[in-house]
C-alpha positions as CSV (number, residue, x, y, z in Angstrom):
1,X,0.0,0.0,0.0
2,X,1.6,3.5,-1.1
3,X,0.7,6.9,0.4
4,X,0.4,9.4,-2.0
5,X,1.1,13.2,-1.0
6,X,-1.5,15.4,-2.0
7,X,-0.8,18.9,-1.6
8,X,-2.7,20.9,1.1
9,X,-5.1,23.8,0.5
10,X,-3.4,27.3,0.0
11,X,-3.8,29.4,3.6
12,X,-3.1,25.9,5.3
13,X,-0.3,26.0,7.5
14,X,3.5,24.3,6.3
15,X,2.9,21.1,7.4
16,X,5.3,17.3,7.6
17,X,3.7,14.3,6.0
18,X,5.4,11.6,8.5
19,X,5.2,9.0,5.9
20,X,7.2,10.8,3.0
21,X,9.1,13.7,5.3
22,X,7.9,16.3,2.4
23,X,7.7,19.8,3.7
24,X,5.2,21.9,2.7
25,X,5.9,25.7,2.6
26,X,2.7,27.0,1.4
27,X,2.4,29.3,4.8
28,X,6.2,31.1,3.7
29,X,5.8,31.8,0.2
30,X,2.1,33.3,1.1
31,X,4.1,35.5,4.1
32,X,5.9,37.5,1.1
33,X,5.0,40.4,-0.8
34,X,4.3,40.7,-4.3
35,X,6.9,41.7,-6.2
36,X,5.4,45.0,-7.6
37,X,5.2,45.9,-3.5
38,X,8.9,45.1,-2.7
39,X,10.1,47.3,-5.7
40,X,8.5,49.8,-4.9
41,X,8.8,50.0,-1.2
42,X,12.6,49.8,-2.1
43,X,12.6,52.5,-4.4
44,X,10.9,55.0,-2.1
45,X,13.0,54.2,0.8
46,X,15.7,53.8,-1.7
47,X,15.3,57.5,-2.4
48,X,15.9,58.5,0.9
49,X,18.6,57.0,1.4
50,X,19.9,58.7,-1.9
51,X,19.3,61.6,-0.1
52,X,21.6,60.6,2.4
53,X,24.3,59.9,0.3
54,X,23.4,63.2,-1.6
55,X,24.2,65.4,1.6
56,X,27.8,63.9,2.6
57,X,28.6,64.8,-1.7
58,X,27.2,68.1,-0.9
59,X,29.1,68.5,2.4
60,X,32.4,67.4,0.8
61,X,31.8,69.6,-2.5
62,X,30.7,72.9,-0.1
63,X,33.8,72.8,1.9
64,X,36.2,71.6,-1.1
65,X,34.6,74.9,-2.9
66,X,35.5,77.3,0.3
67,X,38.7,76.2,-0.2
68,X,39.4,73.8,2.6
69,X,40.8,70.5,2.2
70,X,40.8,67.1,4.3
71,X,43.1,65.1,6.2
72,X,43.7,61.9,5.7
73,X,41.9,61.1,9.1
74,X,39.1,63.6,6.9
75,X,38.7,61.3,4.4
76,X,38.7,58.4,6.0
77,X,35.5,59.6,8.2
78,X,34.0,61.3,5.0
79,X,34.2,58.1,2.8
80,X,32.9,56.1,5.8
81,X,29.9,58.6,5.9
82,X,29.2,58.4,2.5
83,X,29.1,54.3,2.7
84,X,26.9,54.1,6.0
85,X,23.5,54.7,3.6
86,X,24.1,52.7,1.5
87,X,25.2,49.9,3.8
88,X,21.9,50.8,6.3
89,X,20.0,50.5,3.2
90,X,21.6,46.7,2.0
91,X,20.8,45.3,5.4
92,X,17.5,47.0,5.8
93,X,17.0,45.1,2.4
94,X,18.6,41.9,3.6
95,X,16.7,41.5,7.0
96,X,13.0,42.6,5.6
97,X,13.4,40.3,2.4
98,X,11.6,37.4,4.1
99,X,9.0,39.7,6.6
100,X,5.6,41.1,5.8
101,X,4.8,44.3,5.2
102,X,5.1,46.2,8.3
103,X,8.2,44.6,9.4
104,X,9.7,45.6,6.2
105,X,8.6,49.1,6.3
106,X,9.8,49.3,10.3
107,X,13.2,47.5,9.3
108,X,13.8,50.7,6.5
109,X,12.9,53.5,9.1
110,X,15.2,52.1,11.5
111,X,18.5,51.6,8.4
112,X,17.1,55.4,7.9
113,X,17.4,56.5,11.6
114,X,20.5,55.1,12.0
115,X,21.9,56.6,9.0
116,X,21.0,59.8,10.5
117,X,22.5,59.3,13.5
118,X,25.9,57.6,12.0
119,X,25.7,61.2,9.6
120,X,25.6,63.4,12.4
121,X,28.4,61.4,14.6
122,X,30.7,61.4,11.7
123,X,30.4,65.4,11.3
124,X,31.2,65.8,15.2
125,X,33.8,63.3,15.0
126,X,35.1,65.6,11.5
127,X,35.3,68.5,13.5
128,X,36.9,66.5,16.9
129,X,40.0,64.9,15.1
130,X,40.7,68.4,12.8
131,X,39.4,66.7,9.8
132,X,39.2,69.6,7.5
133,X,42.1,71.6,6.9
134,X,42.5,75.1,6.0
């Protein structure tokens, strides 16, 4: 006598049949969004995050055009500020991939709050260590 695995209804739970040890994973792939919804919701935060990125270009182009210049100790924090974004932004991506909607939109406000804050450390920490030279 065989058993034959018949796949459950969509909505049911990911289940174990104990006689052939088949997963079924019905419940994840329902968890994630379409993929129109993940674009998008990466292209709008995605934006912000530009932004981001835009203002540390925009710092370092406003104080090249006074004239000033930047340690080597400059650089180093301006390059890092410039990267932090865009590095917020890939494990915002990264952790909210699998998550619903909510989580995913939570997971991006926070990669864009601690963007802000790892901005606005950087520019103290600029001025602390004499970062810009005259």
């Amino acid at each position: 006598m065989s058993t034959v695995p018949v796949a459950p209804e969509p909505g049911v739970p990911a289940s174990t049949d104990a006689a052939t040890g088949v997963v079924d994973d019905t419940a994840t792939r329902n968890r994630s969004l379409p993929t129109w919804l993940d674009v998008t919701l990466a292209v709008l935060f995605g934006l912000f995050y530009a932004y981001d990125v835009w203002e540390v270009v925009e710092s370092i182009v406003q104080l090249l055009g006074l004239g000033l210049s930047f340690s080597g100790g400059g650089w180093a924090v301006m390059i890092v500020a410039l990267v932090a974004p865009l590095a917020c932004f890939g494990v915002a991506f990264a952790l909210g991939r699998r998550r619903g909607l909510l989580a995913r939109i939570a997971l991006y406000f926070t990669g864009l709050a601690v963007s802000a804050v790892l901005f606005l450390s950087l520019t103290v920490l600029l001025g602390q260590i004499g970062g810009v030279v005259v």
